[in-house]
C-alpha positions in Angstrom: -19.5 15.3 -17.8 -18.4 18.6 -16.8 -19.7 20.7 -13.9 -20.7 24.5 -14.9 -22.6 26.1 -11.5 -21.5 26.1 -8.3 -24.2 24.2 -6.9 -22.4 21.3 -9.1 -19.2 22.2 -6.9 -21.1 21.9 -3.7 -22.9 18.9 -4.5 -19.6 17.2 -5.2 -18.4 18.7 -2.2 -21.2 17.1 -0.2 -20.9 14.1 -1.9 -17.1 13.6 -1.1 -17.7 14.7 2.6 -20.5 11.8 2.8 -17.9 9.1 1.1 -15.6 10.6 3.5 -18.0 9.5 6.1 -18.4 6.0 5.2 -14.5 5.2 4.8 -13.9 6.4 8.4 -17.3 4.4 9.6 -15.5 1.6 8.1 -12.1 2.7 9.8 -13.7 2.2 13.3 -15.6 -1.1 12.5 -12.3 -2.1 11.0 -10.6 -1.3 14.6 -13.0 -2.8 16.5 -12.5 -5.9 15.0 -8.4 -5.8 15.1 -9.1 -5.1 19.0 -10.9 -8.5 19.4 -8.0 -10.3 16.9 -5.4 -8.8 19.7 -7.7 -10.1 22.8 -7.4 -13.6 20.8 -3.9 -13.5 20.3 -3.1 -12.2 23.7 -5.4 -14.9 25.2 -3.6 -17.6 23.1 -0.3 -16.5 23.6 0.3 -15.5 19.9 2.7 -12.9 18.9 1.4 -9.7 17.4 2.6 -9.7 14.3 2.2 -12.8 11.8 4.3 -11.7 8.3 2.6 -14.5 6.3 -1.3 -13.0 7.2 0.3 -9.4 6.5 2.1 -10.5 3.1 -1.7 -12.5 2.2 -3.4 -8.9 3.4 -1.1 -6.4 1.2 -1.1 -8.7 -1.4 -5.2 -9.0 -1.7 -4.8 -5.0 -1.0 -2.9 -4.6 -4.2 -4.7 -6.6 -6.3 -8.3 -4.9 -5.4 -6.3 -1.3 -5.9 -5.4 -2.3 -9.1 -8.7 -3.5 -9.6 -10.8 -1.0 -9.0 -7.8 1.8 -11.0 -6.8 3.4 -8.0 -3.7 5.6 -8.3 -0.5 3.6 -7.7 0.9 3.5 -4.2 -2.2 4.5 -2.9 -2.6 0.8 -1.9 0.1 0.2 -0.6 -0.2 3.7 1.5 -3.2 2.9 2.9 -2.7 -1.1 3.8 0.4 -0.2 5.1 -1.1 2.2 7.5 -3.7 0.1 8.8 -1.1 -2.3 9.2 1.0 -0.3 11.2 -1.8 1.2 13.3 -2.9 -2.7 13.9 -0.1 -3.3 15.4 0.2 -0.9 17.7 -3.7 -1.3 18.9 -2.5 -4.8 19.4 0.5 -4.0 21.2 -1.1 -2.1 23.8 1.0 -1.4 26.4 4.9 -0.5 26.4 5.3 -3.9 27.9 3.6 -5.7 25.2 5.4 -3.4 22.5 8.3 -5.0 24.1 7.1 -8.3 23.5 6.3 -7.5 19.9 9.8 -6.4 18.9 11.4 -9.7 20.7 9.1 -11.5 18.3 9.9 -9.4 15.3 13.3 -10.2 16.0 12.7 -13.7 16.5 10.2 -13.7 12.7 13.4 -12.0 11.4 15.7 -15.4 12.7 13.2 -17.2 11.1 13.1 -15.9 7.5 16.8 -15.7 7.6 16.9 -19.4 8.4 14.7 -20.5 5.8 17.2 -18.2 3.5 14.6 -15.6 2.7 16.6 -12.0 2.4 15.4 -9.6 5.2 16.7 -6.2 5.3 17.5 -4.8 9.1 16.8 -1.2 10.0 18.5 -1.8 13.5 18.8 -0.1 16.7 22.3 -0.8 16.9 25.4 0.9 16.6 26.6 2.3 13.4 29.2 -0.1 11.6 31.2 3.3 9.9 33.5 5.4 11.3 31.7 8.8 11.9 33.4 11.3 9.4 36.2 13.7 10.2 34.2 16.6 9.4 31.1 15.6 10.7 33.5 15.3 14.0 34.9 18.2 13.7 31.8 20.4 13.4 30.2 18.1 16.4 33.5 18.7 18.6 32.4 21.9 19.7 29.3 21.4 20.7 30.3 17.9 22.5 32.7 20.1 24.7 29.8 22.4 25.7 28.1 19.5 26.8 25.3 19.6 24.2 23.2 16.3 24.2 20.6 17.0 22.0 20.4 17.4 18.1 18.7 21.0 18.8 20.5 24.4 19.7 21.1 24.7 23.1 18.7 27.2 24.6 20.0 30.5 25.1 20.5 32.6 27.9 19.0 35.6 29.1 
């Protein structure tokens, strides 16, 4: 079917604008019901994060994308992000955020035991040599005492 007026433009318009609507209705309803999963965790002393429910979810996520021909990614996108943002509405606090990376780490022991491959983005130290010209453009500003990956500010 192809649109000729404008008032078709507008009405599509409107119509994506009340979709848009819904999905972030749903959003909210969606949060309020990963609040009361982190109040049951948190009272049952579960960690945050479970990588078998979140494997299940992305999975199911994939499936129903593929389902209904959305583009691909966009699945993955969007589970990922809800994901993500669940977790941090059930981490709460920094204290508890805390708590949630000691248990990633400890989910991450546990894979490795049961000899599934888990790639580490760690907070570690490198384990290369920094390059001699990414030392010797560095050098400079390390002796003017620059901390920061920004310009110094400049003076007046």
């Amino acid at each position: 079917m192809v649109f000729k007026l404008k008032d078709d433009l507008d009405t599509l318009r409107k119509l994506i604008l009340e979709v848009d609507q819904q999905i972030f209705e749903l959003a909210a309803k969606r949060f309020r019901l990963v609040a009361r999963v982190g109040d049951y965790k948190n009272h049952q002393g579960l960690p945050v994060i479970n990588l078998h429910v979140e494997k299940e979810v992305i999975n199911r996520a994939l499936k129903l994308g593929e389902t209904l021909d959305l583009p691909k990614g966009f699945s993955s996108k969007i589970i990922n992000l809800f994901i993500q943002e669940s977790v941090l509405a059930q981490a709460g606090s920094s204290a508890n955020r805390v708590a949630y990376l000691f248990n990633s780490a400890e989910q991450v022991k546990e894979l490795e035991a049961k000899g599934e491959s888990v790639i580490k983005l760690n907070f570690e130290e490198p384990t290369f040599f920094t390059p001699p010209q990414v030392k010797k453009v560095a050098s400079p500003s390390l002796k003017k005492t620059c901390k920061n990956y920004s310009s110094p500010p400049r003076s007046a």
